[in-house]
Every structure is written in C-alpha cells, then in structure tokens.
N, C-alpha and C positions, 0 to 999 in steps of 0.2 A: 362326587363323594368328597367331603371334608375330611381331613386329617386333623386332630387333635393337636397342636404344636404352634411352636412362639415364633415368625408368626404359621397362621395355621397353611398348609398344606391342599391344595384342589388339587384334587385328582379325576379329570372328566371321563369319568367309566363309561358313560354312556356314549360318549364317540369314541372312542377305541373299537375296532376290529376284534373278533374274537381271537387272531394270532396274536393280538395287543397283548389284548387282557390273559394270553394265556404264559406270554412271554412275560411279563409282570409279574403273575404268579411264580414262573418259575425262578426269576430273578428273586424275589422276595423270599421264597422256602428255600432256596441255597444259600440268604444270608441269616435267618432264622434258624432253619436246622439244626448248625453248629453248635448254638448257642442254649438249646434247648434243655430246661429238664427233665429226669426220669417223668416225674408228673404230665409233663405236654406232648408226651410218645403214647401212643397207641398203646394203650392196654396188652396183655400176653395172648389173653384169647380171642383177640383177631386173626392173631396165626390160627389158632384153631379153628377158627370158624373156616379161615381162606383154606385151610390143608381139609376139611371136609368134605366144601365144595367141590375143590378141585376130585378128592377119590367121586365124588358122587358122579363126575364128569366124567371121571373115566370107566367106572363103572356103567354108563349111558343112562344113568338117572336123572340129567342134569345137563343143558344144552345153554353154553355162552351166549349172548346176544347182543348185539352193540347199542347204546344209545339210540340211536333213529332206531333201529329198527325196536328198539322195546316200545318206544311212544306210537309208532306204525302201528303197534298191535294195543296198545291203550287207548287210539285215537277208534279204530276200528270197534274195539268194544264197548264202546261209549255209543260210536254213534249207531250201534245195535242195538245199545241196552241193555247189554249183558256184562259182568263180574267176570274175572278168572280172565 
C-alpha cells in the first residue's frame, strides 16, 4: 500500500503479521481519534442498535459468536447449499 505524500509513503501490508497490521491500526486510531470531527464519529444510532442487541442477548434471543467461528458456520452452509 502507497501513501499519498511528498515523497510518497510504502507501506507493505501484505508482509506484516496480523499482530502488525493490527498494532498499526491501533497506533493510527489513537492518533486520529483526538482529532476527529462530530461528522467522522459514529452516528447516535449505533448506540441504539449495540444497546438492542445486547437486551436481545440477554433476553436469549440472540447468541454472540466470534469471527471464526461465524465463517465456521458460513463455510459449512455453503458447502451444504443452504442460506441462513
């Protein structure tokens, strides 16, 4: 990945580690954050959507699932055939 800049910026995402790329990230959103405006924050109603979920979870309508394991279960119904 090229960075836009004088002179420009390489950045080799593709050989970084995923602890790399994710330490980058975090470095990058803790210098960004600060700086942000109203506009580049998350909407009001994501609270509302997160605070739904979550009662929907505790009400046991609604069951967390980690990354692997959601793709586990989208790899599975694929190579079934089946939706849902």
């Amino acid at each position: 990945m090229t960075l836009a800049a004088n002179p420009p910026i390489e950045i080799p995402l593709e050989r970084l580690t995923g602890p790399q790329k994710w330490e980058l990230f975090q470095t990058l959103w803790e210098d960004i954050s600060p700086h942000m405006d109203d506009e580049a924050r998350s909407p009001d109603w994501h609270a509302d959507v997160l605070r739904e979920r979550l009662e929907r979870e505790e009400r046991g309508e609604a069951v967390w699932r980690s990354v692997d394991e959601t793709f586990d279960r989208i790899r599975a119904q694929i190579a079934h055939g089946r939706k849902n």
